[in-house]
C-alpha positions as CSV (number, residue, x, y, z in Angstrom):
1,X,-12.5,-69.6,-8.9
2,X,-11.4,-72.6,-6.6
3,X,-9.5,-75.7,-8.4
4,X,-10.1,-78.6,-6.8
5,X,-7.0,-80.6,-6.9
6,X,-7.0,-84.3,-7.3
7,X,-3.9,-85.6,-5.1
8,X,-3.9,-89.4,-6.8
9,X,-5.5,-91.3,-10.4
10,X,-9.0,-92.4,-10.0
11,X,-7.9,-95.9,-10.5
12,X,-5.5,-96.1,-7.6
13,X,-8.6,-95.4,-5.7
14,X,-10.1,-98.0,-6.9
15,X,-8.2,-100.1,-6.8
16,X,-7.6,-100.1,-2.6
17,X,-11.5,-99.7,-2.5
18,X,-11.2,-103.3,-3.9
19,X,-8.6,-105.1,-1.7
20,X,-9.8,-103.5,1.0
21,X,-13.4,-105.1,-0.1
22,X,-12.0,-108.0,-0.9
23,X,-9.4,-108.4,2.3
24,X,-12.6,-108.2,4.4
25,X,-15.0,-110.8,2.9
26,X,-12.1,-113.2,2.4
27,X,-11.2,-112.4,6.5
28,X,-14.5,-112.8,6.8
29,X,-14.7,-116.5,5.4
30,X,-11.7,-117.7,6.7
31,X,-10.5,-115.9,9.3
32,X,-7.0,-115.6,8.1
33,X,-4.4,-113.6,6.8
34,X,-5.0,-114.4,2.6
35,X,-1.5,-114.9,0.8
36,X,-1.3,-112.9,-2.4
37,X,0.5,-113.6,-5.7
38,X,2.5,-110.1,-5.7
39,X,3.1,-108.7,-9.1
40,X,6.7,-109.2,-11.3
41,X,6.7,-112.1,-8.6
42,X,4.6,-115.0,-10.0
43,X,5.5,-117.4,-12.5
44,X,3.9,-116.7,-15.9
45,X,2.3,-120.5,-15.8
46,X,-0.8,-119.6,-13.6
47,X,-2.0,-117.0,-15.0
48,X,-1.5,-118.8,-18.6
49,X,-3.1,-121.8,-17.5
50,X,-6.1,-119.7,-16.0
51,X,-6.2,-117.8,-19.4
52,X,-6.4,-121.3,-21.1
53,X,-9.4,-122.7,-18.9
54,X,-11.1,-119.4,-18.8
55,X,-10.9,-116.6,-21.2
56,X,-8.7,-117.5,-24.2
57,X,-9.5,-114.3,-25.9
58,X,-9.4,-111.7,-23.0
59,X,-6.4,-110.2,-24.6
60,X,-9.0,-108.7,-27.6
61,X,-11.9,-108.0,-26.0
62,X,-13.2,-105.8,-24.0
63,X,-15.1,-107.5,-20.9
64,X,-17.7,-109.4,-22.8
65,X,-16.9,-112.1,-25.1
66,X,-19.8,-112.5,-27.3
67,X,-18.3,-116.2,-29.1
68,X,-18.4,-117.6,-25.7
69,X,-21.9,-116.2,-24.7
70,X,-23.6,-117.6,-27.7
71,X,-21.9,-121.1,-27.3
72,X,-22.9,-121.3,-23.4
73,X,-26.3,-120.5,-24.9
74,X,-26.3,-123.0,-27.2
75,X,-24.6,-125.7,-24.9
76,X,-27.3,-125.2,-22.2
77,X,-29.9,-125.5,-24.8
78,X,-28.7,-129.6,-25.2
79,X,-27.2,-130.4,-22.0
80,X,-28.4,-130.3,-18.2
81,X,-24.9,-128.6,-16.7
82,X,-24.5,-125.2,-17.1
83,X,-22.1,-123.8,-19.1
84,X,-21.0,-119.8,-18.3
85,X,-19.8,-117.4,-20.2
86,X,-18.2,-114.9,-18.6
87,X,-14.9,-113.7,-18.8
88,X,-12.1,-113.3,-16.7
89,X,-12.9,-109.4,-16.0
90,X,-16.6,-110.2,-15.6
91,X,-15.9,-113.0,-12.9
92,X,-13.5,-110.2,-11.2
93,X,-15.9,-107.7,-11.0
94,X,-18.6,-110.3,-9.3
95,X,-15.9,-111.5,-6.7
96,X,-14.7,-107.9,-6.1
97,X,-18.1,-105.8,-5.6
98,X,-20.8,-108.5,-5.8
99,X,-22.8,-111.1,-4.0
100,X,-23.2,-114.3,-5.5
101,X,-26.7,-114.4,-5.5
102,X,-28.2,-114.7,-8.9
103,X,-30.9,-112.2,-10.2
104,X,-31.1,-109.6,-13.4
105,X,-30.2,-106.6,-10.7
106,X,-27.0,-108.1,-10.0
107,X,-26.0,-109.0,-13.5
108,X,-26.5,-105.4,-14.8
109,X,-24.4,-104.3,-12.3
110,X,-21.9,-107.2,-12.9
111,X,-22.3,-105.4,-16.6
112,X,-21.1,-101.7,-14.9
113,X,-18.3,-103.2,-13.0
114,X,-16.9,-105.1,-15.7
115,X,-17.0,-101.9,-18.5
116,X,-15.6,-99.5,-15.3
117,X,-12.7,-102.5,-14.6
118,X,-11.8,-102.7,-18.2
119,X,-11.9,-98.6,-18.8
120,X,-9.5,-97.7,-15.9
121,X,-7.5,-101.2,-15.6
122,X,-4.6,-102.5,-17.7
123,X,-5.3,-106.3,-18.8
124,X,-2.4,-107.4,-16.9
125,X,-3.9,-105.5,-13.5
126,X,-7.4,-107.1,-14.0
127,X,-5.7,-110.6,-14.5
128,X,-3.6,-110.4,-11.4
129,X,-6.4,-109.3,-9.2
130,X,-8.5,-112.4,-10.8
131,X,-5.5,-114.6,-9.7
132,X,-5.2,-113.3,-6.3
133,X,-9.3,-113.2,-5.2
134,X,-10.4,-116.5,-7.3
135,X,-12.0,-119.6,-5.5
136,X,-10.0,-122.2,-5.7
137,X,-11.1,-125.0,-3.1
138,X,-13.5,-124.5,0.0
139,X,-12.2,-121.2,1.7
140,X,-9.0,-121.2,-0.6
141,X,-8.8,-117.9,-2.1
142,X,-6.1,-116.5,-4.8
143,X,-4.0,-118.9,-6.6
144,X,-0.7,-118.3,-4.4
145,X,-3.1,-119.9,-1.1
146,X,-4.0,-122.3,-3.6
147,X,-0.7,-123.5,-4.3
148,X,0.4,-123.7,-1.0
149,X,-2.8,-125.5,0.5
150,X,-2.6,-127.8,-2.3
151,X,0.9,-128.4,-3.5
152,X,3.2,-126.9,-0.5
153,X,4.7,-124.8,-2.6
154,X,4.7,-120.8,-4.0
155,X,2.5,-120.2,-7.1
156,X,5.6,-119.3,-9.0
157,X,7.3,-122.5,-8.2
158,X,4.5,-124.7,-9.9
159,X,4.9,-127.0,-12.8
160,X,2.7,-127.1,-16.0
161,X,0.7,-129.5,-14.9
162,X,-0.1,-127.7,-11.6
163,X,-1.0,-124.8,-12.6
164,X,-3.1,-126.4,-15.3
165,X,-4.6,-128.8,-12.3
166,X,-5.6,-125.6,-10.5
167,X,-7.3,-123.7,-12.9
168,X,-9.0,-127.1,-13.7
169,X,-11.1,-127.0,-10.7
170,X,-12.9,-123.1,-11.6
171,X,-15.7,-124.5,-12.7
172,X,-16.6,-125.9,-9.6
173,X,-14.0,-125.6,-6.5
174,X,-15.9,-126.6,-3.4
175,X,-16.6,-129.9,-5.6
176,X,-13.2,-130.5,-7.3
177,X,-9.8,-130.8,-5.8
178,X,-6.1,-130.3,-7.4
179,X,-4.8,-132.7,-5.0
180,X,-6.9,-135.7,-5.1
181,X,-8.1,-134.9,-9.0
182,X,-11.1,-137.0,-10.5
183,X,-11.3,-138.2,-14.3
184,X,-13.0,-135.3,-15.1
185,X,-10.2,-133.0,-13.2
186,X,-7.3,-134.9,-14.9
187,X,-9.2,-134.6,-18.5
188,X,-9.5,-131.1,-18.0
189,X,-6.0,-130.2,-17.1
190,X,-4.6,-132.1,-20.1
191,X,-6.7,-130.2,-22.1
192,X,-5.5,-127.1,-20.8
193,X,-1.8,-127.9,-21.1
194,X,-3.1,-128.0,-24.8
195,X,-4.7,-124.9,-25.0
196,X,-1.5,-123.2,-23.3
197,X,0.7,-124.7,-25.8
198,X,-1.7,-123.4,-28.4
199,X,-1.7,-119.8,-27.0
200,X,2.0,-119.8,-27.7
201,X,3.1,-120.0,-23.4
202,X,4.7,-116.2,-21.9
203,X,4.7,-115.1,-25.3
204,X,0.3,-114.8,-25.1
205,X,0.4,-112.6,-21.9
206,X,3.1,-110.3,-23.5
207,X,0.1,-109.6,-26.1
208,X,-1.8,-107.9,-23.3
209,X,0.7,-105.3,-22.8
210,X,-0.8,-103.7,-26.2
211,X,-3.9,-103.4,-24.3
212,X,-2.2,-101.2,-21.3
């Protein structure tokens, strides 16, 4: 009988199927080399404050966050903005492996990739690839390109407030700057200094170690 012999983990696979997709369309778009947040490098503040703004319970579930769905449903019901609900491992999946045209096709497979991210990815993996493939201004991709576009400085060096200032601007990046905030910017990122504080800071993204 012939073994066939498996010389790495799935994952690993998968995980240079998705830089290398992801190297390309960010080359692509901006013709330049991307800088990335490397791991055991960054601070602990961005991806908190991202965490805060985005997907305050991403450490319990498990790619779909049914509390948030049902209050973006509710929200767009009353008001003319659209409120999302996706999560943090949703939105990496649709940056990673999707186009971001809207139709039902794409968000079933948005569905797949999210279930396959969270099945063969440790939270902490899924977050750092969120940080380092997010939009976070017009061409700006990852939060370390971020940081130095914006404040001249490494991701790991930034402040509260700048870090809370970046992930402010997720909702909309090619509208909203972390360098020249608006009301609305500045309201935001003093409400996610709140939500940070309320998370309990480094000691929330220990929590997703339980989830390796």
């Amino acid at each position: 009988m012939q073994h066939i012999t498996v010389d790495r983990p799935f994952h690993r696979r998968i995980v240079q199927v998705c830089r290398l997709a992801q190297l390309g369309r960010v080359l692509r778009r901006r013709r330049t080399q991307p800088a990335c947040l490397r791991p055991g490098v960054a601070s602990h503040l961005p991806p908190l404050a991202v965490l805060a703004a985005e997907d305050q319970h991403f450490a319990t579930h498990w790619g779909f966050d049914l509390s948030a769905l049902r209050y973006a449903w509710h929200y767009n019901q009353l008001h003319r903005r659209i409120r999302g609900g996706s999560t943090i491992t949703q939105q990496t999946a649709k940056n990673l492996f999707l186009s971001p045209a809207r139709s039902y096709v794409r968000k079933g497979l948005e569905a797949y990739f999210t279930l396959l991210l969270e099945a063969l990815w440790p939270k902490r993996r899924i977050l750092e690839i969120y940080l380092n493939v997010a939009q976070f201004g017009d061409g700006l991709f990852g939060a370390e390109s971020a940081s130095l576009h914006f404040f001249r400085k490494s991701a790991r060096d930034l402040t509260s407030a700048e870090a809370a200032l970046l992930a402010a601007v997720l909702p909309s990046p090619r509208r909203f700057q972390a360098d020249h905030p608006s009301p609305f910017v500045k309201a935001r990122r003093d409400w996610i200094l709140r939500q940070m504080k309320q998370l309990g800071g480094a000691s929330y993204l220990k929590s997703l170690d339980r989830r390796a």
